[in-house]
C-alpha positions as CSV (number, residue, x, y, z in Angstrom):
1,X,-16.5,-102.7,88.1
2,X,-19.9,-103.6,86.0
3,X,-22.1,-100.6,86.5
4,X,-24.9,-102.0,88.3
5,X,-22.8,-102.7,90.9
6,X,-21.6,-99.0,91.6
7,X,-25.6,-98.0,91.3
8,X,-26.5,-100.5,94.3
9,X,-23.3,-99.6,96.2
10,X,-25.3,-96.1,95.8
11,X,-28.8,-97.3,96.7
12,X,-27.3,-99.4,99.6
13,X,-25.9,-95.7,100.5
14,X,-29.4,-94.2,100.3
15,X,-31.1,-96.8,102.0
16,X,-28.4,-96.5,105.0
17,X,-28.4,-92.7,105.3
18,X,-32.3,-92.7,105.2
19,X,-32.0,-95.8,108.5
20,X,-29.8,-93.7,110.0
21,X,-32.2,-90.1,109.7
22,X,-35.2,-92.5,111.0
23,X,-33.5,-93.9,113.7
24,X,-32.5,-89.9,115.1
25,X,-36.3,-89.2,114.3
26,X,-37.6,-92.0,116.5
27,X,-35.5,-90.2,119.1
28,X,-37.0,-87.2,119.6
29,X,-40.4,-86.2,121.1
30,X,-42.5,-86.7,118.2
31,X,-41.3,-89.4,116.5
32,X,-41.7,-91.3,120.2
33,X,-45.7,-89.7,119.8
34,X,-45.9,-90.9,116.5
35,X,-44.3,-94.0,117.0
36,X,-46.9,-94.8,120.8
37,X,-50.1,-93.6,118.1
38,X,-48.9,-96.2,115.7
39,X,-48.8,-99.2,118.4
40,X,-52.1,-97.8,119.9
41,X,-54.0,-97.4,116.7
42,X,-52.5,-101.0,115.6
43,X,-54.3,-102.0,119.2
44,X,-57.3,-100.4,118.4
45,X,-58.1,-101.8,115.2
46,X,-57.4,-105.3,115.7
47,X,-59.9,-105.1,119.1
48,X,-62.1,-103.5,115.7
49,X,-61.5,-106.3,113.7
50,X,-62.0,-109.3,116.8
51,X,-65.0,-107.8,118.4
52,X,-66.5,-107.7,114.4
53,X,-65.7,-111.1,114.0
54,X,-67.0,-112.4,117.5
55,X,-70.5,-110.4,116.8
56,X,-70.5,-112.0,113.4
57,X,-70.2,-115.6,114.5
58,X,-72.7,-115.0,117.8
């Protein structure tokens, strides 16, 4: 086989094992926190962002 296709059979590998690891991480008790701080803080800054807007336009 040409060798770039045996190096992105190994990256493929990589990224798989690495998908896997995260997925067990989003299992346990902090990767749930971390995962409820990242929707909240995506919350917060968007309200941020709108009420910024609507002050700018009023």
């Amino acid at each position: 086989p040409p060798p770039w296709l045996s190096r992105q059979l190994f990256l493929e590998t990589v990224d798989l094992q690495a998908t896997k690891e995260r997925i067990e991480y989003s299992k346990t008790f902090q990767g749930k926190y971390f995962n409820f701080l990242g929707y909240f803080f995506s919350i917060y800054f968007l309200w941020k962002i709108f009420m910024v807007r609507v002050t700018d336009i009023v």
